[in-house]
C-alpha positions, 0 to 999 in steps of 0.5 A: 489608876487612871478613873474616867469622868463620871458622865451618864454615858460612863455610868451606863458603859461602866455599869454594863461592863462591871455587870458583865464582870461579876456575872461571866464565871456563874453564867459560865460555870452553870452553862447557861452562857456557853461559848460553843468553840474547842472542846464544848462546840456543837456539830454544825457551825462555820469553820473553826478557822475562819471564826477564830481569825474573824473574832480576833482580826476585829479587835486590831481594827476597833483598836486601830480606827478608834486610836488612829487620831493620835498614833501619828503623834503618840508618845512612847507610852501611847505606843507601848499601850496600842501595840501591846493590845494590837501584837496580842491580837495579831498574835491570836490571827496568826495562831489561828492561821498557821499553828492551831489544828480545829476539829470542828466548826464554832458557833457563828453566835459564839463567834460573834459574841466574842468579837463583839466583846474582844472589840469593845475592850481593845476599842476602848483601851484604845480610846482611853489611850489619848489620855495616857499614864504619863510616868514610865515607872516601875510598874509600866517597866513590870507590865512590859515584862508580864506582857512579854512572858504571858504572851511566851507563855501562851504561844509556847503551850499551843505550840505543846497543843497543836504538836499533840494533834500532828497525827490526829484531831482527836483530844488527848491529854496535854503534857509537858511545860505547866500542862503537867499541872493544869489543864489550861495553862495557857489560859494562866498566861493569856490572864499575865498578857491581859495585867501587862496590858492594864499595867501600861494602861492604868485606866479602869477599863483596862483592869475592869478587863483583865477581871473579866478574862479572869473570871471567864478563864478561870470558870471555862477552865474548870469546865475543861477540867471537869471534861477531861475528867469525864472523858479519859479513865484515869486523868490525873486526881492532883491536876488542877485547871488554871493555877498549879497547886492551888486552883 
């Protein structure tokens, strides 16, 4: 793990962001930081679409602009850790373009809340990144290999999402791949997209990171859980919400 050097600034970012790690699963599980999108939106807001291409088009940009000073020159490792956040967001873009089907509106704070954080952690891996892991080991050669299967995995279970809703924008209740499990298995693997990351990475913001989408994954989808409960008589007792069997 590559540790920053303990300046006053770095203190204070540092601080702020373990803050937000301890403090997103309780504030999300309470409801009192709500992210008003999906399932939990309100009824009036802006389009689905366009806050979801606008809060992960933003992180590309921080990304780009605060690597740009080295890309030009960037060794392989330098390249692995840029492109892996940028395709994971470019990703996100074209998803929202093209695959997913929005019923409703989001959140204009919620939205901006999220790309707010979303370019903060992309900008600073992005930053960190001109002072990269050096060795191409066996654990950058693992992240290359987890990176590669969540992102798989994540598109391959809103692919079974967006076909449920071919006919209909209602919700229903998901089925096929680890949707006969959980409820938010793609969740499970935007978290496997997130380790890749911190395992080209190494610095401590990029793991600081992937235990935020942690415990906010996890906290949102126990929320998700608890609604399907509510909404559809007879949801499957044994289904859990993000890791199969187990949570």
């Amino acid at each position: 793990m590559i540790l920053p050097e303990w300046t006053t600034i770095n203190i204070v970012l540092y601080t702020m962001l373990a803050i937000l790690v301890l403090g997103v699963a309780p504030a999300e599980l309470s409801g009192w930081s709500m992210m008003y999108y999906s399932k939990f939106r309100k009824d009036s807001g802006i389009s689905g679409r366009a806050g979801m291409v606008f809060l992960y088009f933003m992180p590309i940009v921080v990304l780009t602009i605060l690597a740009w000073g080295y890309l030009p020159n960037a060794a392989f490792v330098q390249w692995a850790v840029y492109l892996a956040v940028a395709l994971h967001f470019l990703k996100r873009v074209l998803e929202s373009l093209f695959l997913h089907r929005y019923s409703g509106p989001i959140d204009p704070f919620t939205t901006l809340m999220i790309a707010a954080f979303y370019s903060f952690c992309a900008g600073m891996i992005g930053w960190l990144n001109h002072n990269p892991w050096t060795a191409v080991d066996v654990w950058f050669g693992l992240g290359i290999f987890i990176f590669v299967v969540g992102m798989s995995g994540n598109f391959y279970h809103h692919k079974l999402l967006a076909d449920l809703r071919k006919n209909s924008l209602d919700y229903f209740i998901p089925k096929g791949g680890l949707f006969d499990y959980v409820v938010c298995p793609h969740y499970l693997f935007e978290i496997l997209t997130w380790l890749g990351i911190a395992l080209l990475s190494r610095h401590l913001a990029a793991w600081m990171t992937l235990l935020f989408i942690i415990f906010y994954l996890s906290a949102r989808a126990l929320r998700a859980l608890r609604w399907y409960h509510s909404k559809f008589t007879g949801f499957p007792k044994d289904r859990k919400a993000i890791l199969p069997f187990v949570l």
